[in-house]
Wavefront OBJ file of the C-alpha trace (Angstrom):
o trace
v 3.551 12.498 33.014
v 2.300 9.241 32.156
v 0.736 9.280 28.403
v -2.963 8.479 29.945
v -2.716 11.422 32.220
v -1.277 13.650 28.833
v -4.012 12.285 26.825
v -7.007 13.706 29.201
v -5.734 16.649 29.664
v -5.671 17.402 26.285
v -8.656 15.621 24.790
v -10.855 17.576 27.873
v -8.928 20.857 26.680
v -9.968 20.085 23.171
v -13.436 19.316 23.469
v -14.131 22.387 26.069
v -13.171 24.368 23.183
v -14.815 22.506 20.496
v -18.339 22.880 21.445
v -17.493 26.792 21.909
v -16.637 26.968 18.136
v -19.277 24.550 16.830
v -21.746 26.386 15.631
v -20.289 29.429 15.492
v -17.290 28.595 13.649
v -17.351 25.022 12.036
v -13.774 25.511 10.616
v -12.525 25.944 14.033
v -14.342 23.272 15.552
v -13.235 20.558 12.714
v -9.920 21.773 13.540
v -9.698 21.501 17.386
v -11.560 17.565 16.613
v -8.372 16.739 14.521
v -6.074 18.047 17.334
v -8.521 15.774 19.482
v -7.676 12.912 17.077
v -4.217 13.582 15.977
v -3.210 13.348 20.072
v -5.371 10.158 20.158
v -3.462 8.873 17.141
v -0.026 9.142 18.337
v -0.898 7.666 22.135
v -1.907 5.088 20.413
v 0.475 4.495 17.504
v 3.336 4.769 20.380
v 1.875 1.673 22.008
v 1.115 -0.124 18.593
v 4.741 0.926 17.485
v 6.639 -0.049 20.828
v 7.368 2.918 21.734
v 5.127 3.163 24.472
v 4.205 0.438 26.729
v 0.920 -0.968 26.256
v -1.987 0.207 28.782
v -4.909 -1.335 27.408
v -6.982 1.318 29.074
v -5.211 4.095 27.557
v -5.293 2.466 24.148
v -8.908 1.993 24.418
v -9.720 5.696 25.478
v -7.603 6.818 22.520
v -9.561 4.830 19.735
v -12.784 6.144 21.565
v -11.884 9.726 21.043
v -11.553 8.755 17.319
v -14.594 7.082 16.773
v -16.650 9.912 18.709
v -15.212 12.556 16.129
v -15.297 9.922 13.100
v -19.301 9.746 13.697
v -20.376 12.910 13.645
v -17.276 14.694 11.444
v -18.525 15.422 8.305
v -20.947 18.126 10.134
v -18.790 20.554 10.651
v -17.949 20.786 6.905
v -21.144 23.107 5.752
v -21.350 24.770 2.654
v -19.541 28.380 3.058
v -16.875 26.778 5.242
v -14.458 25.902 2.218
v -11.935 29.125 2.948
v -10.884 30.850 5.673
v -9.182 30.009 9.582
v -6.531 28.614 7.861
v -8.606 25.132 7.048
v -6.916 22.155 5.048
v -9.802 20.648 3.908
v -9.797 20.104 0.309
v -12.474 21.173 -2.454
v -12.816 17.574 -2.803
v -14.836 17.386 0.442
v -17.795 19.670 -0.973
v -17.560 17.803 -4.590
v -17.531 14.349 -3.069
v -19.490 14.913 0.217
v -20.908 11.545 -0.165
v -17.472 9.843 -0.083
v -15.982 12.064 2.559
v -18.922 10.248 4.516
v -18.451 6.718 3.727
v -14.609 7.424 4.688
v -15.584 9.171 7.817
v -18.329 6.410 8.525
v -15.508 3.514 7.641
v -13.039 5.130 10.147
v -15.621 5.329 13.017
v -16.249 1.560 12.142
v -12.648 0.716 11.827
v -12.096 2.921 15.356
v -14.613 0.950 16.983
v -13.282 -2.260 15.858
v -10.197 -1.052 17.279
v -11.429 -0.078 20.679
v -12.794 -3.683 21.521
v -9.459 -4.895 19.866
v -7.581 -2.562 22.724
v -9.276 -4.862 25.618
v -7.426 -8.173 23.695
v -4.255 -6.742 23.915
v -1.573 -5.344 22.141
v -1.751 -8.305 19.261
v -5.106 -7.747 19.056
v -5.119 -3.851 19.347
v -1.965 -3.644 16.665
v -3.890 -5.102 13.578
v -6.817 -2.950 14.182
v -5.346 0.191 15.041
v -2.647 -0.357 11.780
v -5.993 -1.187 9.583
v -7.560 2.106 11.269
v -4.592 4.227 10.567
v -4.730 3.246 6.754
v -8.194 4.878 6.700
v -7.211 7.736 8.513
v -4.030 8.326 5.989
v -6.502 7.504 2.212
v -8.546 10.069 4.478
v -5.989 12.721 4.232
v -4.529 12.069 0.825
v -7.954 12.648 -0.530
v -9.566 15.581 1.566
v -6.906 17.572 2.693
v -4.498 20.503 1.510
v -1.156 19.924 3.264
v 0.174 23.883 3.981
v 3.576 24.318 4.915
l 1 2 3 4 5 6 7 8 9 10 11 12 13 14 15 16 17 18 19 20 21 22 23 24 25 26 27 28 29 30 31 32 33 34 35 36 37 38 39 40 41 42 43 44 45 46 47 48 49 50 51 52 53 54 55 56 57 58 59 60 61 62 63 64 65 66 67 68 69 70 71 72 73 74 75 76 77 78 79 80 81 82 83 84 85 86 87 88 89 90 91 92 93 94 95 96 97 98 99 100 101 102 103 104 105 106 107 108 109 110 111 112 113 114 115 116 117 118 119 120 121 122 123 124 125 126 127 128 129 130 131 132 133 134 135 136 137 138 139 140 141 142 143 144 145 146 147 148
């Protein structure tokens, strides 16, 4: 299956099941937007890597799906959803809610930076999606709980 047909199929699966959770269950939903991201994040680091060829279209679509969960991401971490479902977001997130915005705020900037970057090819699309994926990792390091 080529990667931009594996790619829809799961980012339609993921958001079908997203907006169930939402309001409901935020800790679900913030989970099924990183699976949403984390499958946009490897499309598109296997075409900024060389491992996959580059479809500009399919690159593009990819750092989309990021930004569109980078905007509106810190929502789905309300007070009361700190434990439970098996979440890996940190304390840090509730302490330093105002930081866990700028980063989420920075990576929908950096992911739209990246999707116009996608349309100038993979030169262009490399640098940005490599400057993107730095935010995504300080991300991590500072607001998630790795579990085994």
């Amino acid at each position: 299956m080529h990667i931009l047909s594996k790619f829809a199929a799961v980012t339609a699966l993921t958001v079908m099941s997203t907006t169930s959770f939402a309001a409901d269950d935020p800790i679900a939903a913030r989970q099924n937007i990183m699976k949403n991201v984390g499958a946009a994040m490897k499309a598109a680091g296997a075409m900024a890597t060389g491992k996959a060829e580059y479809d500009a279209l399919a690159a593009e679509l990819a750092v989309r799906t990021i930004n569109s969960s980078a905007i509106g991401f810190p929502m789905f971490f309300p007070k009361g959803s700190e434990t439970g479902g098996d979440t890996e977001a940190a304390p840090a997130i509730w302490s330093d809610m105002e930081g866990f915005s700028k980063s989420s705020a920075q990576l929908a900037t950096d992911s739209a930076t990246a999707t116009e970057a996608a349309k100038g090819g993979m030169d262009t699309f490399k640098g940005a999606f490599f400057a993107m994926a730095k935010n995504c990792k300080a991300c991590h390091e500072k607001f998630r709980i790795k579990k085994n």
